[in-house]
N, C-alpha and C positions, 0 to 999 in steps of 0.2 A: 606238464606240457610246456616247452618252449617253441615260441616261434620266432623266427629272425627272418623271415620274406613273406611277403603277401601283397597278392594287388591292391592298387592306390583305387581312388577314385578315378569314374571316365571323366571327360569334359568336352565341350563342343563349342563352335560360334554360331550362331543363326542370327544371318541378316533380315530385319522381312521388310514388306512395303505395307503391309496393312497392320496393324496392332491386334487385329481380332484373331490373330494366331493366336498371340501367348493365352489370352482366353479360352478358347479351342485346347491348351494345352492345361491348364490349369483346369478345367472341367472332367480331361481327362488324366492327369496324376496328380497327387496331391505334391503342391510345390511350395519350398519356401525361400523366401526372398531374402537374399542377403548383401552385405555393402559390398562390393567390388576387392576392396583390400583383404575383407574375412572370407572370401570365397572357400579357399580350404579349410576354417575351419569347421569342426565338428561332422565333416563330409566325412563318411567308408564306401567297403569296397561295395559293390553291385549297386552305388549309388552316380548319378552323372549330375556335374557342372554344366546348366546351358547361359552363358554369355550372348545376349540377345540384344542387337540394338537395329535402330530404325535406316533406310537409304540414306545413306551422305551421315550417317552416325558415327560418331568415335567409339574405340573397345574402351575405350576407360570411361566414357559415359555412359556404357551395356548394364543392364539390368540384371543382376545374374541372380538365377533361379537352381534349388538343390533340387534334384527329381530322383525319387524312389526306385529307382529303374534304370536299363541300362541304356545307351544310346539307340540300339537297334528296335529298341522300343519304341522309342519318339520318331525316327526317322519312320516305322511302317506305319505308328499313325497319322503323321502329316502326309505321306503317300497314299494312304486307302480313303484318306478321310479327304481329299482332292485339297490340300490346302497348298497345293505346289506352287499356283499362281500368287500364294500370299508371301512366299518366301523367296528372297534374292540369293542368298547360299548357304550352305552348310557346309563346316570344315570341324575334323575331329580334332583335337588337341593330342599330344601325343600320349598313347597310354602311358602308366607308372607303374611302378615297382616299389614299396617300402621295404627299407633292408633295416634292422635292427643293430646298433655299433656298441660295444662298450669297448673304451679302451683311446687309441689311438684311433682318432678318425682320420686325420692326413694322410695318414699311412695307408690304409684299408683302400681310402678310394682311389689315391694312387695306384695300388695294385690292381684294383679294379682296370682303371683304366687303361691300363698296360694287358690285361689280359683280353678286355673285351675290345680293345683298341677305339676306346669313348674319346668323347673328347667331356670337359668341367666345364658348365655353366652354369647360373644364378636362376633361382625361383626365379623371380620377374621375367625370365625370358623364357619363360617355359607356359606362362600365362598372356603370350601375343597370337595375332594374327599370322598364321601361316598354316601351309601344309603339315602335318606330321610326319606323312613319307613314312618309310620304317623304323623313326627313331625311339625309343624309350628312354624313359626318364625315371632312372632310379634314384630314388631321396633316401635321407638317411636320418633316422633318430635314435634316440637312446631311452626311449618311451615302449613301452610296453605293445605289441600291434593288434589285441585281440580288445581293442576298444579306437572310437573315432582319434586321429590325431589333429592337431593345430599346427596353423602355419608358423608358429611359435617353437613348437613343438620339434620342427626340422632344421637342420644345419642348410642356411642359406646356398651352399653349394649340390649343382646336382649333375651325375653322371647321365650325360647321352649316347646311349650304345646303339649302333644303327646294325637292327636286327631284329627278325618275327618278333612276337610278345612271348609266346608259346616257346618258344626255346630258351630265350634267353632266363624266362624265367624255369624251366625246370635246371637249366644250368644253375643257373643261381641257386636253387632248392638244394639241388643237388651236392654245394657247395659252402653255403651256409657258415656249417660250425666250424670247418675250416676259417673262414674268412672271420669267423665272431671271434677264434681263438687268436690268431694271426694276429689282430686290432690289441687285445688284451697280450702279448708281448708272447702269447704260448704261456701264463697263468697258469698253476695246475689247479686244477678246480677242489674245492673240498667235499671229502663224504663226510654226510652226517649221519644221524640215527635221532629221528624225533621218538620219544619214548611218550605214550600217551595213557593216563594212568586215570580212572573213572571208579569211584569206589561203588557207584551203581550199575557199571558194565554198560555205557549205553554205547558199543564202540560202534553197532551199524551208524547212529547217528553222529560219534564223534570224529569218525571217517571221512564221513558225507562234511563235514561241517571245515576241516580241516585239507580238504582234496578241494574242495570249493575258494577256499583265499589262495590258494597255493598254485592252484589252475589258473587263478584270475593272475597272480601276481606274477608269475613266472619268474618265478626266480631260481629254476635249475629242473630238473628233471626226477621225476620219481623213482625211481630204480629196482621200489620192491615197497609192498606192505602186508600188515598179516597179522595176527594175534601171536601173542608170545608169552614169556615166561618172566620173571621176574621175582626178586628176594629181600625185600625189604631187612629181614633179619636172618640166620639162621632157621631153615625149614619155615620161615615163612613165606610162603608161595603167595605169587599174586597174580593173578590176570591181565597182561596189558598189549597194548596195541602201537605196530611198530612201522614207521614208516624210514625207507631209507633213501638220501635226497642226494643229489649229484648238484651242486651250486657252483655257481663262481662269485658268489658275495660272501664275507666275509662272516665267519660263524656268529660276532656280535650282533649283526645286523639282522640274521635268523632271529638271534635269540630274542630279540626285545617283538619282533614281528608275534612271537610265541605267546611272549607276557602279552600283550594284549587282545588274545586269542584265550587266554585263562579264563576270563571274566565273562559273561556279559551284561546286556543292555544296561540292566539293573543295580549291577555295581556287583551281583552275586557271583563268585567262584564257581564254576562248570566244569573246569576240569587241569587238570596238572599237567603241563608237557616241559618233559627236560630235555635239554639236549646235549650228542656228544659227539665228541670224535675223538673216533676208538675210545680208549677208557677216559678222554679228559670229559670232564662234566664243566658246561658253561654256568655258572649262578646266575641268579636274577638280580643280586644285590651287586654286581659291578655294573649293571645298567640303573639300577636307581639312583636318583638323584640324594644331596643331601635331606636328610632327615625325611625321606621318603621310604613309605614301610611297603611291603609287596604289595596290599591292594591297591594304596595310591599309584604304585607303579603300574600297574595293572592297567589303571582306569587311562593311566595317559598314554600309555602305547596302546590302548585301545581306540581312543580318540583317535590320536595320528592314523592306525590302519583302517579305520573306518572314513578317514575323510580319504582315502586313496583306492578305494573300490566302488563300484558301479552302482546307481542307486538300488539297482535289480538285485544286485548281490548283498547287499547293507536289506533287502527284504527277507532275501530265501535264510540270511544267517537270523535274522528275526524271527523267521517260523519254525529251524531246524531249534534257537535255543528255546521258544516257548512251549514245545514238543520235549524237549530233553529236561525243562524242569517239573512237565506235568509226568512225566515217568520217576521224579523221586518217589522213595517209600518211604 
């Protein structure tokens, strides 16, 4: 799975006159309070931004609170719940759009802007007082979108396209790998062939275990997988399990992803994945360091891929391998 667009976070102002709103609100979603500068970070999508500050209050001294929920959530409960007289206004911030860039970013949103007829403005002004109107605001990183991003995270530049949310972004979906390729100079992407070789056969679970970093990490598309055939020597058949990957990273950068996918937790060997394209075969040993023998290698491209996945996913890969070694014989 690759994704390169997906909604941003909502965000809102609320003015009020009485403070036992945000109480009233806090009773009813569970909200957490952050500094004004980190507002975007660790926020996603179906979550809202509310920037709350008192009459005659400044928005840079607003209180801003991450709500689990979307805006039309808060808004029906300050309306059913009569808390109208407690609030002086409410203004949405303009929806967002995350678009994913590798490559040439100048380039990209330039086109962007020329096609959607935007005009480029800066985060900080995408986080003031005013109307939204129909404008969106699509931001751009080179972060992965199927986990929370930081305002770190984003290229200080962002396109305002004044246009439904709803269209502009199936356009953009629509439009996507064009614009992902286009940024990458038109790049021809490389096929691979991960070859995954278990001399205990556990391949339902070495599927599961390797479709899991590979979904998390996006780093290209799957294109096909399946059990397969293999010959270690003459007439010696083996059993193995084949994945075929559509990337645009560089087959190095797979490969060492691999080695530390060989191992786990324990420092124990789990399982053999080589990889190729067409008949080249990458080795392990142009990724090891000096005087580092494959397990060491192992253990350190395991570390690195494990410090870059989801704590969630660092669990499920801890139950799938504690599972695959109570199935040795």
């Amino acid at each position: 799975m690759l994704s390169l667009v997906r909604g941003g976070t909502r965000g809102m102002f609320l003015r009020y006159r009485d403070e036992s709103v945000l109480g009233a609100l806090a009773g009813e979603f569970p909200l957490e309070e952050k500094r004004y500068k980190d507002a975007l970070d660790h926020s996603d999508e179906g979550q809202t931004l509310i920037f709350a500050f008192s009459r005659g209050g400044h928005l840079a001294d607003s209180r801003v609170f991450l709500a689990d929920v979307g805006p039309t959530e808060i808004l029906v409960f300050l309306l059913n719940g009569k808390y109208c007289d407690k609030v002086d206004e409410v203004r949405t911030l303009p929806r967002t759009i995350l678009f994913r860039v590798d490559g040439d970013f100048p380039e990209i949103i330039e086109q962007m802007r020329q096609d959607y007829d935007g005009k480029v403005g800066r985060i900080p002004f995408f986080l003031r007082w005013g109307d939204a109107g129909d404008w969106v605001a699509v931001m751009f990183t080179r972060n992965n979108l199927n986990r929370p991003i930081d305002k770190k995270d984003l290229f200080p530049e962002v396109l305002y396209v004044k246009m439904p949310y709803e269209k502009l972004f199936r356009s953009l979906r629509s439009r996507a790998m064009s614009y992902f390729n286009e940024a990458r100079g038109y790049a021809d992407w490389k096929n691979l062939e991960i070859r995954v070789y278990d001399v205990w056969e556990r391949y339902p679970l070495q599927a599961k275990r390797l479709r899991l970093v590979l979904d998390e990490l996006e780093i290209g598309l799957v294109l096909g997988e399946g059990r397969g055939k293999d010959y270690a020597r003459i007439l010696m058949q083996l059993i193995i399990y084949r994945f075929q990957l559509a990337t645009f990273l560089e087959p190095e950068q797979v490969k060492g992803m691999l080695m530390g996918m060989e191992y786990g937790a324990s420092g124990k060997r789990l399982v053999d994945l080589d990889l190729f394209e067409g008949k080249k075969k990458y080795s392990w040993g142009a990724k090891a360091e000096k005087g580092e023998d494959r397990a060491k290698a192992g253990a350190r491209f395991r570390e690195s891929l494990m410090e870059g996945l989801l704590p969630s996913t660092r669990e499920e890969l801890a139950r799938i391998e504690k599972e695959m070694e109570g199935l040795e014989r």
